[in-house]
VOLUMNU-619274 format. One record per residue (C-alpha): residue in three letters; x, y, z negated. Coordinates in steps of 0.2 Angstrom, whole numbers, plus 2048, in hexadecimal, padded with zeros to 3 digits. Layout:
BEGIN
ALAXYZ...
END
This chain:
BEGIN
UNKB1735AAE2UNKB0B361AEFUNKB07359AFFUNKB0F367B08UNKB1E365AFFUNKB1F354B03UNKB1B358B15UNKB2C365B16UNKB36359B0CUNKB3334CB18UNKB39358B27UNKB4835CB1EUNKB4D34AB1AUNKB4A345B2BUNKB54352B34UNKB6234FB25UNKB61361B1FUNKB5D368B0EUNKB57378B08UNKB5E383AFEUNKB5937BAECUNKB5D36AAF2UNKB6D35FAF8UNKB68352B06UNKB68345AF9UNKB5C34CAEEUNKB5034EAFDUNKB5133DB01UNKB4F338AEFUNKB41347AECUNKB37340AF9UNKB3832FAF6UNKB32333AE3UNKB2433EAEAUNKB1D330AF6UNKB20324AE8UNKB1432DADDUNKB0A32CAE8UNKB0A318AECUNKB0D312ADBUNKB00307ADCUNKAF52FEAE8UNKAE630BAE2UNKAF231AAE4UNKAF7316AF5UNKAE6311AFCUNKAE1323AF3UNKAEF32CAFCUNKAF4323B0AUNKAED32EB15UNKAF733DB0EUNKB05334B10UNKB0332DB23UNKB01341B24UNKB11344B1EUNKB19339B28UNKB1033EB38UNKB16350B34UNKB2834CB34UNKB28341B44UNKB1F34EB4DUNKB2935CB48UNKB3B352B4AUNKB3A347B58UNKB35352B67UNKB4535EB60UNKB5134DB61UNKB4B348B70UNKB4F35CB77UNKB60359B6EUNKB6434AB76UNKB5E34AB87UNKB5B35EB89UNKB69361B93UNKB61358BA0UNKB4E354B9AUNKB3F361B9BUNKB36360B8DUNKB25366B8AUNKB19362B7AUNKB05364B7DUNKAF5362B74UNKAEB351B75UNKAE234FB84UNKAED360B8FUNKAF435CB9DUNKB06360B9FUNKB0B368BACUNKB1E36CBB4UNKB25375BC5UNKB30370BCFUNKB3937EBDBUNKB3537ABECUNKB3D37FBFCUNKB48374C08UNKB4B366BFCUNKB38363BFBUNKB34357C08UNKB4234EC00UNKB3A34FBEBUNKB30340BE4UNKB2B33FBD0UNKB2B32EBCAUNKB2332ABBBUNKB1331DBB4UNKB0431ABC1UNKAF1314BBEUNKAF9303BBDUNKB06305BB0UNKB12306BB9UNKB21312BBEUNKB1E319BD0UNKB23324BDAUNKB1C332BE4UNKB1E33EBF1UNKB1E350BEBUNKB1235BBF4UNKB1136CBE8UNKB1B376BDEUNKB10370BCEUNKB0F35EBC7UNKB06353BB9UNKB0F348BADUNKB0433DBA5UNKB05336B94UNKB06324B8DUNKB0331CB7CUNKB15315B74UNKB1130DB65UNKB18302B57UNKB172FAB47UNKB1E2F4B38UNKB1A2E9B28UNKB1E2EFB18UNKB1C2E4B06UNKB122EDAFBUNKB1D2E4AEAUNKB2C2EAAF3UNKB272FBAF5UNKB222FBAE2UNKB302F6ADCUNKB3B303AE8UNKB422F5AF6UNKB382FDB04UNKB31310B02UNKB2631CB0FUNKB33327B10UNKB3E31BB1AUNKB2F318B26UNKB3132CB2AUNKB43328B30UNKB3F319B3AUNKB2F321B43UNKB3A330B48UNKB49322B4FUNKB3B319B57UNKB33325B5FUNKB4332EB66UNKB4931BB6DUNKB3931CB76UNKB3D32BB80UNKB4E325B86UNKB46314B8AUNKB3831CB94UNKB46327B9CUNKB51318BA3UNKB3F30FBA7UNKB3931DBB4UNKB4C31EBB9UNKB4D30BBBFUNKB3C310BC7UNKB4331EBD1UNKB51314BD6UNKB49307BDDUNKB3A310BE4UNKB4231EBEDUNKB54319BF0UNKB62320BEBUNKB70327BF8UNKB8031DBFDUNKB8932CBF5UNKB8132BBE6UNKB8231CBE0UNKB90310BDCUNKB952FEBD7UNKBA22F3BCEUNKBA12DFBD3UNKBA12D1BC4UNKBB72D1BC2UNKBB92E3BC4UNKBBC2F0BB9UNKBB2302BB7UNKBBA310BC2UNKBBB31FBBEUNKBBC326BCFUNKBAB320BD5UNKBA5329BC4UNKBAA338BC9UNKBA8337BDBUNKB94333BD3UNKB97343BC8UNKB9E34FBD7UNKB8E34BBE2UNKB83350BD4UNKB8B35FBCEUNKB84368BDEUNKB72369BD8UNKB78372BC8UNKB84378BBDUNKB8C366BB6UNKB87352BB3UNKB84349BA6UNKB85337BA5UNKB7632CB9BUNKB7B31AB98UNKB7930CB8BUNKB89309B80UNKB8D2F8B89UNKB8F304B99UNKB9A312B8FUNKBA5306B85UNKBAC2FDB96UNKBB130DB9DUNKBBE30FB90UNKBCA31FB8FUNKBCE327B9EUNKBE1325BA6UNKBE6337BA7UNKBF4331BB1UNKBF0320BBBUNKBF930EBB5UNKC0C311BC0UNKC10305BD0UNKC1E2FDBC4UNKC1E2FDBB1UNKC172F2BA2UNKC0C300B9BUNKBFA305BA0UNKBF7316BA4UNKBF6328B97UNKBE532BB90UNKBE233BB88UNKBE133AB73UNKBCF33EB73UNKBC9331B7BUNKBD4324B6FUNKBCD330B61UNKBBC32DB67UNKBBD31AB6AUNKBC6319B58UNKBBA320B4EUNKBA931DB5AUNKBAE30FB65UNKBA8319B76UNKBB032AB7EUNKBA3336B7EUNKBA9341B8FUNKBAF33AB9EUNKBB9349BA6UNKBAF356BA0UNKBA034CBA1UNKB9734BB92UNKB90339B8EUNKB7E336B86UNKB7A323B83UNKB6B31BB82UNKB68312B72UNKB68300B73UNKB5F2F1B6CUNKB582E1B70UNKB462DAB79UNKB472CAB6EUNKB4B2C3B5CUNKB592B9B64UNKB612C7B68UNKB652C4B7AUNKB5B2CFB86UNKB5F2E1B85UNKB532EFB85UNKB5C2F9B8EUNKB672F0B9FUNKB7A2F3B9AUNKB812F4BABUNKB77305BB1UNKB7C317BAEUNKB74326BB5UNKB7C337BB9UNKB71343BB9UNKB73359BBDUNKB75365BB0UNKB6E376BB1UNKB65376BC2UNKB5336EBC2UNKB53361BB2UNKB50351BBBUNKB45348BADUNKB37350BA7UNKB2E349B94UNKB1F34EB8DUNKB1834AB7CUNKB0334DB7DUNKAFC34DB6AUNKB02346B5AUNKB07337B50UNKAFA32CB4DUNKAFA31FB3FUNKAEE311B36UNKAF4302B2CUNKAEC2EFB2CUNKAEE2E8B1AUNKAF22D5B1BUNKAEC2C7B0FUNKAFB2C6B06UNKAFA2D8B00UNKB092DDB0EUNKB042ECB1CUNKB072F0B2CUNKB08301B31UNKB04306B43UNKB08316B4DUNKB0A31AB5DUNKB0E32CB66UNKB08330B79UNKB16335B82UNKB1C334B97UNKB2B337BA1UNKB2D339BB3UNKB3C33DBBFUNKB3E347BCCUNKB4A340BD8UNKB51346BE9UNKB64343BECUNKB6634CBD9UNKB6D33DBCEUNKB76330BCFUNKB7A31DBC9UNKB88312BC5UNKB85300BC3UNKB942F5BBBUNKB8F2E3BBEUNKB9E2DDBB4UNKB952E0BA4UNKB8D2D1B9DUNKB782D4B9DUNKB732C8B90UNKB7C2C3B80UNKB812B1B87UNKB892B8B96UNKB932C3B89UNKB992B2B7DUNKB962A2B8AUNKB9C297B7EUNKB9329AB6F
END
């Protein structure tokens, strides 16, 4: 098999598709073979390994800007430009302008914001990177294969995007200020309301056609169905939620539209091996405007890059990283909704354990 098969095989397993020789399991299964050739010894794979971080590098760069603009395009600008271009985006100006900030990374590292001046702005690009180790003797004998590394590059690099998107977010939040109206607030003891949602979803309809709201699953799974008719002042039962939602937390565990308003979560993970700081803080969601101006802006400047380090014991790590940056454009558009009734670490979740 050629390298440029390889190289559409690879796309097709990572977007789960097939063409029209192949089922989806044979593609997974073709590839894997064809990358096995290829590594079925040390010698073979320091021959080839090049050809075979291309392969990879082609099917992250072709998926993962096309899953992030799946996931977050409702919302998200998207742009993709060469190594070392500057990407640029507008911003409509007029009365709202004195009023317009774009938050995003600074000289120092970190997110800040700043005061828009023009209709034209730069958003710069950062390194996000990764690694992971792979056994050599396990890859022989079929436990580990390159073909998985394809999927969890792809994975990796789209977490990245929504991470970065929630990073500026808290940045803007806490830089510029937020309106009263625009934000809202359940205490430790009380429950998530659904009329502060939409009172949050209401406000930032006016700046476009719809909201969506962007939270972490912590934050979606406490807000439960929603009561299409309120609990009664008398009575032992709790309200009438609409079968969707019990469908939807049945089969998924989370409702994926709070009336009308679609729901897009933030994958979620951990800072630590203990498991007990999360990536992502649990007790913030965002609602942000649909078909106005698109709030958050990504870029992705160049490609995959990817080099290995072979360890003494024969095992290898395989590094990449992909320059990407996000910024925000903020002036009374969005809004956020902070529950401080969900447990932020996993002690506070099980104190007894």
């Amino acid at each position: 098999m050629t390298i440029n098969e390889l190289k559409q095989l690879a796309i097709y397993a990572a977007k789960g598709q097939a063409p029209t020789n192949f089922s989806v399991e044979n593609v997974d299964e073709a590839l894997a073979d064809g990358l096995r050739e290829m590594a079925g010894s040390i010698n073979q794979f320091m021959k080839n390994r090049y050809d075979i971080y291309d392969i990879i590098i082609s099917a992250a760069d072709e998926i993962v800007p096309k899953k992030v603009i799946d996931a977050v395009g409702m919302f998200a600008e998207v742009q993709q430009v060469p190594q070392g271009t500057k990407a640029m985006f507008r911003t409509k100006l007029g009365r709202m302008r004195a009023k317009k900030f774009l938050t995003q990374v600074g000289l120092s590292g970190v997110y800040e914001t700043f005061r828009l001046d023009n209709g034209r702005f730069e958003v710069a690009a950062h390194a996000v990177g990764g690694g992971c180790r792979i056994d050599f003797e396990r890859m022989l004998d079929g436990a580990e294969n390159m073909a998985e590394l394809v999927d969890l590059l792809t994975e990796a690099q789209t977490d990245a995007v929504y991470q970065e998107v929630q990073r500026a977010l808290r940045a803007a939040v806490n830089q510029t200020g937020v309106p009263a109206n625009n934000r809202a607030n359940v205490t430790v003891g009380n429950t998530f309301d659904g009329a502060e949602m939409m009172k949050l979803i209401t406000t930032v309809r006016a700046y476009g056609s719809g909201a969506v709201i962007f939270a972490p699953p912590e934050f979606v799974a406490a807000m439960g169905p929603d009561a299409i008719v309120p609990i009664p002042q008398s009575g032992n039962y709790g309200g009438v939620y609409h079968p969707q939602d019990i469908d939807a937390i049945h089969n998924t565990g989370y409702i994926n539209l709070f009336r009308g308003t679609p729901i897009v979560q933030i994958p979620q993970s951990f800072t630590d091996e203990s498991n007990t700081t999360t990536w992502i803080d649990p007790q913030l969601a965002y609602v942000l405007p649909t078909g106005g101006e698109r709030v958050v802006k990504v870029v992705f400047e160049g490609n995959t890059q990817m080099w290995d380090w072979v360890n003494k014991d024969q095992s290898m790590e395989v590094m990449t990283y992909r320059k990407l940056g996000t910024a925000i454009l903020a002036y009374h558009n969005w809004a956020i909704y902070k529950n401080e009734a969900i447990p932020q670490t996993y002690k506070e979740m099980y104190p007894n354990v």
